[in-house]
C-alpha positions as CSV (number, residue, x, y, z in Angstrom):
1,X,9.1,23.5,-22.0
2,X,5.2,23.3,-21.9
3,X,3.8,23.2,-18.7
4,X,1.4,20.1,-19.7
5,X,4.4,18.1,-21.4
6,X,6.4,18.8,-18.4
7,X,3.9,17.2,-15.8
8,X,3.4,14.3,-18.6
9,X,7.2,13.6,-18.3
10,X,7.5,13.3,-14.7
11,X,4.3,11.7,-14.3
12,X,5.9,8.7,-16.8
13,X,9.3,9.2,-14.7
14,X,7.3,8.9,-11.3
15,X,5.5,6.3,-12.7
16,X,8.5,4.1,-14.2
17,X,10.6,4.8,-10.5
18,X,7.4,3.8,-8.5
19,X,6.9,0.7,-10.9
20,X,10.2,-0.2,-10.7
21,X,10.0,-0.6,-6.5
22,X,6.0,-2.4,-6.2
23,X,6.0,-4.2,-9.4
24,X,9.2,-5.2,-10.8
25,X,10.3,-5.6,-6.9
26,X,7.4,-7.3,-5.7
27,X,8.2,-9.4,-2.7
28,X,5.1,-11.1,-3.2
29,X,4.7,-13.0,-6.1
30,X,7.2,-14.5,-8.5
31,X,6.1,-13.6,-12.0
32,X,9.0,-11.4,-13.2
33,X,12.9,-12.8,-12.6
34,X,13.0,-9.7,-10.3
35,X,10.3,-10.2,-8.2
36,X,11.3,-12.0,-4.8
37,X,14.9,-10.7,-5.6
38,X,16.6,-9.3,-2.4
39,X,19.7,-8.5,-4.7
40,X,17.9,-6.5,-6.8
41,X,15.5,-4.8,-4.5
42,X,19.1,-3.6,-2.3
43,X,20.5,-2.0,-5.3
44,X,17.4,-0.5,-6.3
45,X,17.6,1.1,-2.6
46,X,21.0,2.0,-3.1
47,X,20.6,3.4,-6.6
48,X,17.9,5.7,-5.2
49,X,20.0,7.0,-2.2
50,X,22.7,8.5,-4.3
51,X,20.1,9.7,-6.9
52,X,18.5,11.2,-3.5
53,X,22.3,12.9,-2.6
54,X,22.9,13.8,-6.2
55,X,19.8,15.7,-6.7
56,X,20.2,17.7,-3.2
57,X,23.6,18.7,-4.1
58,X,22.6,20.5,-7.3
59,X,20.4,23.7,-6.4
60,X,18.3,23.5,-9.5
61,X,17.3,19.5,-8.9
62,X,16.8,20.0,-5.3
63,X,13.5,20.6,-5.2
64,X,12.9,17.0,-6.4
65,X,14.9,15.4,-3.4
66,X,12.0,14.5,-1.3
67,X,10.5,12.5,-4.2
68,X,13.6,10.7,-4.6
69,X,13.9,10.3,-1.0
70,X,10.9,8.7,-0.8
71,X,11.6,6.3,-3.7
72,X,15.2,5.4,-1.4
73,X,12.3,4.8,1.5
74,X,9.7,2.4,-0.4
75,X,12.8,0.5,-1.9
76,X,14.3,-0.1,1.3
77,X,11.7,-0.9,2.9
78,X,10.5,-3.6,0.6
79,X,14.7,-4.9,0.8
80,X,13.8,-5.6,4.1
81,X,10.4,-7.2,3.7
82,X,12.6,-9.5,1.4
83,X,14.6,-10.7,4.3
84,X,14.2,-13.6,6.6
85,X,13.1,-11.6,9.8
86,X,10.6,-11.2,12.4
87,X,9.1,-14.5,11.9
88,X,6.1,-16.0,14.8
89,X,5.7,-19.1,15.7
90,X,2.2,-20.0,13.9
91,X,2.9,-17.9,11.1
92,X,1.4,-19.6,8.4
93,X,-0.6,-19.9,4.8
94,X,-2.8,-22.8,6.5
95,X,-4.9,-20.7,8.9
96,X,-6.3,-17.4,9.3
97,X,-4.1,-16.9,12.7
98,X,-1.4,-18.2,10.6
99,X,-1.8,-15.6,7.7
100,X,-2.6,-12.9,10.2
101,X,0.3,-13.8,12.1
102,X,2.9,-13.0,8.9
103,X,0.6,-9.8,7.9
104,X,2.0,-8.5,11.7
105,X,5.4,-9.5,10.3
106,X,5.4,-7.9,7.2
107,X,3.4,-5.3,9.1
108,X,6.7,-4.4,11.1
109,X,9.5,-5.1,8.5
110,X,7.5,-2.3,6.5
111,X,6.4,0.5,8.9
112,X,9.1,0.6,11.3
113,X,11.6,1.3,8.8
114,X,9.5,3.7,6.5
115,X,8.9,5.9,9.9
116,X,12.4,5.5,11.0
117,X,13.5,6.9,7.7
118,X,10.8,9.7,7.3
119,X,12.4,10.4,11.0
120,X,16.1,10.5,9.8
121,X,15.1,12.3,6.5
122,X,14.2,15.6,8.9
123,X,10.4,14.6,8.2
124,X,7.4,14.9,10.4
125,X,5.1,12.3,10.7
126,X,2.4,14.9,9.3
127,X,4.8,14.9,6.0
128,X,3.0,11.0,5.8
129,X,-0.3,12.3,6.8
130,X,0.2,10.6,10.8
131,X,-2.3,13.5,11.2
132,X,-6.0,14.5,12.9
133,X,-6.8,16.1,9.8
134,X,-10.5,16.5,9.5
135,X,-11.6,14.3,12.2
136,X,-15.1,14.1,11.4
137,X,-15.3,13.7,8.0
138,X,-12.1,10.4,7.9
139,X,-14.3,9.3,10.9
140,X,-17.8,9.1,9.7
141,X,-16.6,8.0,5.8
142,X,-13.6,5.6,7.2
143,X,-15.7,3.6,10.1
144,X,-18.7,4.3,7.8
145,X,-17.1,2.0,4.9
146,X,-15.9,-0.4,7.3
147,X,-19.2,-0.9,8.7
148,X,-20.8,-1.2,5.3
149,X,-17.9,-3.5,3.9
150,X,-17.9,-5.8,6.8
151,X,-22.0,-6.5,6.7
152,X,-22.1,-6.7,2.6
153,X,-19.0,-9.3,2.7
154,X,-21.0,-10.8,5.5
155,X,-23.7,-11.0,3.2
156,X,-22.1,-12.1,0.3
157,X,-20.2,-14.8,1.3
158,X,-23.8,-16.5,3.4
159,X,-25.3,-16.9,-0.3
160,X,-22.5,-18.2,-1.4
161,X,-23.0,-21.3,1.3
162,X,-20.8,-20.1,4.2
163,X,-21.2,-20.6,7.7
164,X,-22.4,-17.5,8.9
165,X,-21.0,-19.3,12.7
166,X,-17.4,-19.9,11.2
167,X,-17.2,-16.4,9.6
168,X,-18.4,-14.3,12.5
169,X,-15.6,-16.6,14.5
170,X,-12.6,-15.4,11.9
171,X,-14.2,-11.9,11.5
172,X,-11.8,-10.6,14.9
173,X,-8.6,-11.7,13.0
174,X,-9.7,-10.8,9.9
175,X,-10.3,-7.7,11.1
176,X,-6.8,-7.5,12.4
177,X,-5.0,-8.7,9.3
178,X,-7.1,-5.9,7.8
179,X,-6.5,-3.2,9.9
180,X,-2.8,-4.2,9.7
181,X,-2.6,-4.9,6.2
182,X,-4.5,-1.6,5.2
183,X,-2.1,1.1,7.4
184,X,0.8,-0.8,5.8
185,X,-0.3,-0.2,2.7
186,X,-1.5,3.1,2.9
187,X,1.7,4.6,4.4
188,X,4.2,2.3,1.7
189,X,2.0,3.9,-1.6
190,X,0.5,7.1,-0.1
191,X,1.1,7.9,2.9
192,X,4.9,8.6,1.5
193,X,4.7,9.9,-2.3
194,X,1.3,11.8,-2.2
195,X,2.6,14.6,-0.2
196,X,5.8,14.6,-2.3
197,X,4.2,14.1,-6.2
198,X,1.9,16.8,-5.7
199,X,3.6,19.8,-5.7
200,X,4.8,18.6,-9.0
201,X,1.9,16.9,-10.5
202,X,-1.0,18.0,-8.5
203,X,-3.3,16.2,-6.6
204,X,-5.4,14.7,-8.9
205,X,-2.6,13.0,-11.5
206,X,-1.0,12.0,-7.9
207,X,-3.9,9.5,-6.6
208,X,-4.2,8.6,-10.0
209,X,-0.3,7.2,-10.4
210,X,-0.6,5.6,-7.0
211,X,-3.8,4.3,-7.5
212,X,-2.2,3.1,-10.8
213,X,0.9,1.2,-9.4
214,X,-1.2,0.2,-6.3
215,X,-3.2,-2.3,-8.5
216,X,-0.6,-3.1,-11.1
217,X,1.2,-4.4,-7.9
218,X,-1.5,-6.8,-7.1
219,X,-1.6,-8.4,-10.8
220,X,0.5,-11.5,-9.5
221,X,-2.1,-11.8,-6.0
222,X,-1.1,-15.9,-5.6
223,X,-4.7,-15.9,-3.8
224,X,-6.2,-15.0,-7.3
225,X,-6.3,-17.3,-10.3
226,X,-5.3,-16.0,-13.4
227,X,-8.8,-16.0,-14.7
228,X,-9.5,-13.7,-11.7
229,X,-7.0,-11.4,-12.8
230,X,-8.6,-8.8,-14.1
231,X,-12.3,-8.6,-12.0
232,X,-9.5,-8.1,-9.0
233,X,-7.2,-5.8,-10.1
234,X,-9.8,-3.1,-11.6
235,X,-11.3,-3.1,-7.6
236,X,-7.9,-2.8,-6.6
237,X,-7.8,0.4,-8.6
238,X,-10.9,1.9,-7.5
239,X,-10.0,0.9,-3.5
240,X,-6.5,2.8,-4.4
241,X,-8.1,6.0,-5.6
242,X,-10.6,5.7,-3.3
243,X,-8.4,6.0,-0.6
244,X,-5.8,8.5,-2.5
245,X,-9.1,10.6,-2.9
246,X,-10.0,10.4,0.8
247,X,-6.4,11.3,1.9
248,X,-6.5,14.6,0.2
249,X,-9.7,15.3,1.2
250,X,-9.7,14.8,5.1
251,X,-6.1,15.7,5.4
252,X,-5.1,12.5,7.0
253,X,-4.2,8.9,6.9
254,X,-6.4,7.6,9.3
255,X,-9.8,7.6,6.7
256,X,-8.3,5.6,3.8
257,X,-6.8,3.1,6.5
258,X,-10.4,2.5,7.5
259,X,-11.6,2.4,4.0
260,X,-8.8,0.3,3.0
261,X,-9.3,-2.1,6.0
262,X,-13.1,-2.5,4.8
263,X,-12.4,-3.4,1.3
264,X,-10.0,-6.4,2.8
265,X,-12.6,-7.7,5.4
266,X,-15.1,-7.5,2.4
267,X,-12.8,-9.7,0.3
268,X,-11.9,-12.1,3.1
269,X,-15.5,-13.0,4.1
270,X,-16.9,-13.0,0.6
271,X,-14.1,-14.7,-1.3
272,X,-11.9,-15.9,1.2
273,X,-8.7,-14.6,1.2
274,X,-6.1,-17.5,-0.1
275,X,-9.0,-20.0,0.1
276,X,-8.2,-20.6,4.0
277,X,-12.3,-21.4,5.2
């Protein structure tokens, strides 16, 4: 088979398995019958653990076990995001403690299982790129964008009549829904398949899927009106390769989190995130 049609077909298989775990088993939102569907989202992990055994007991499909492995991983862990634990008192959609209260739930129902997994899988946590990397460069870009995100949202949301009092006195939680919200994210899309899509796809068509499912996954966003739809998810997009881009660059996680987290304090002070003031 030709080496270009190859990489198209498991870029469209990637794509399909990926869509199937962020969109079609979106925990979020309720606009497909299988979104918000623990049932579905626990077969979907169990269909992709015996794919994962199936393909590593046949030498010429076991180079693909770590992809499928980490398909087992995402769909898991969104199973368990699905379920009733973890829950704080004050954990809310009233209040920006509230909301930031049920980000450090999700927070925990996604990344301790993903880690424990990439543990039990034989993985380092370099294999999700829980790495130095090149410290300067995912320092000066990361803090960099945070810095820039913060003051424009800042900005931003004053001429739109805010209280520049009342959003310097949610900017500490906001900062900590962001942070948490951003490291989440970043390991659940890319911290997990970029590493493992590569070798087949390269680097390039990798950020690109990731970035693509990334945004497709926010299409529902219940803090977005429909009209909204489509001015947020093409950001979404650009944040997603954005971040996939500074990943490969600098080696490391730690960058994209940053530039990740600055996006979301940008969107919470100039459009307030689920129209909590």
């Amino acid at each position: 088979m030709d080496s270009r049609a190859k990489r198209l077909g498991l870029f469209l298989l990637f794509l399909a398995g990926t869509s199937l775990i962020f969109v079609f088993g979106n925990p979020y939102w309720s606009t497909l019958r299988t979104n918000q569907n623990t049932d579905y989202n626990a077969l979907l992990a169990v269909f992709f653990l015996a794919t994962t055994l199936l393909v590593y007991r046949h030498e010429r499909s076991r180079k693909y076990w770590h992809v499928s492995f980490a398909f087992f991983a995402a769909a898991f862990a969104n199973w368990v995001l699905g379920l009733s634990l973890v829950r704080f008192p004050g954990d809310s959609a009233d209040t920006v403690a509230g909301i930031t209260l049920n980000k450090l739930s999700q927070f925990i129902k996604i990344v301790v299982p993903l880690l424990l997994l990439v543990m039990l899988g034989g993985f380092g946590l370099d294999s999700v790129y829980l790495q130095r990397g090149k410290v300067k460069a995912w320092v000066a870009i990361g803090s960099g964008s945070l810095v820039a995100f913060t003051v424009l949202g800042l900005v931003v949301g004053a001429s739109q009549g805010k209280s520049w009092n009342a959003m310097l006195a949610t900017l500490p939680l906001w900062l900590i829904f962001s942070l948490l919200n951003a490291f989440m994210e970043e390991l659940w899309f890319r911290g997990l398949f970029l590493p493992r899509l590569a070798p087949f796809l390269g680097q390039g068509l990798s950020v690109l899927l990731i970035a693509l499912v990334f945004a497709a996954s926010h299409v529902g966003a219940t803090y977005v009106t429909p009209g909204e739809i489509l001015q947020f998810v093409v950001p979404v997009f650009l944040v997603g390769f954005g971040a996939g881009w500074l990943i490969v660059k600098t080696d490391s996680l730690w960058g994209a989190v940053l530039f990740h987290a600055g996006a979301d304090v940008f969107y919470a002070l100039a459009f307030t995130f689920f129209s909590v003031g």
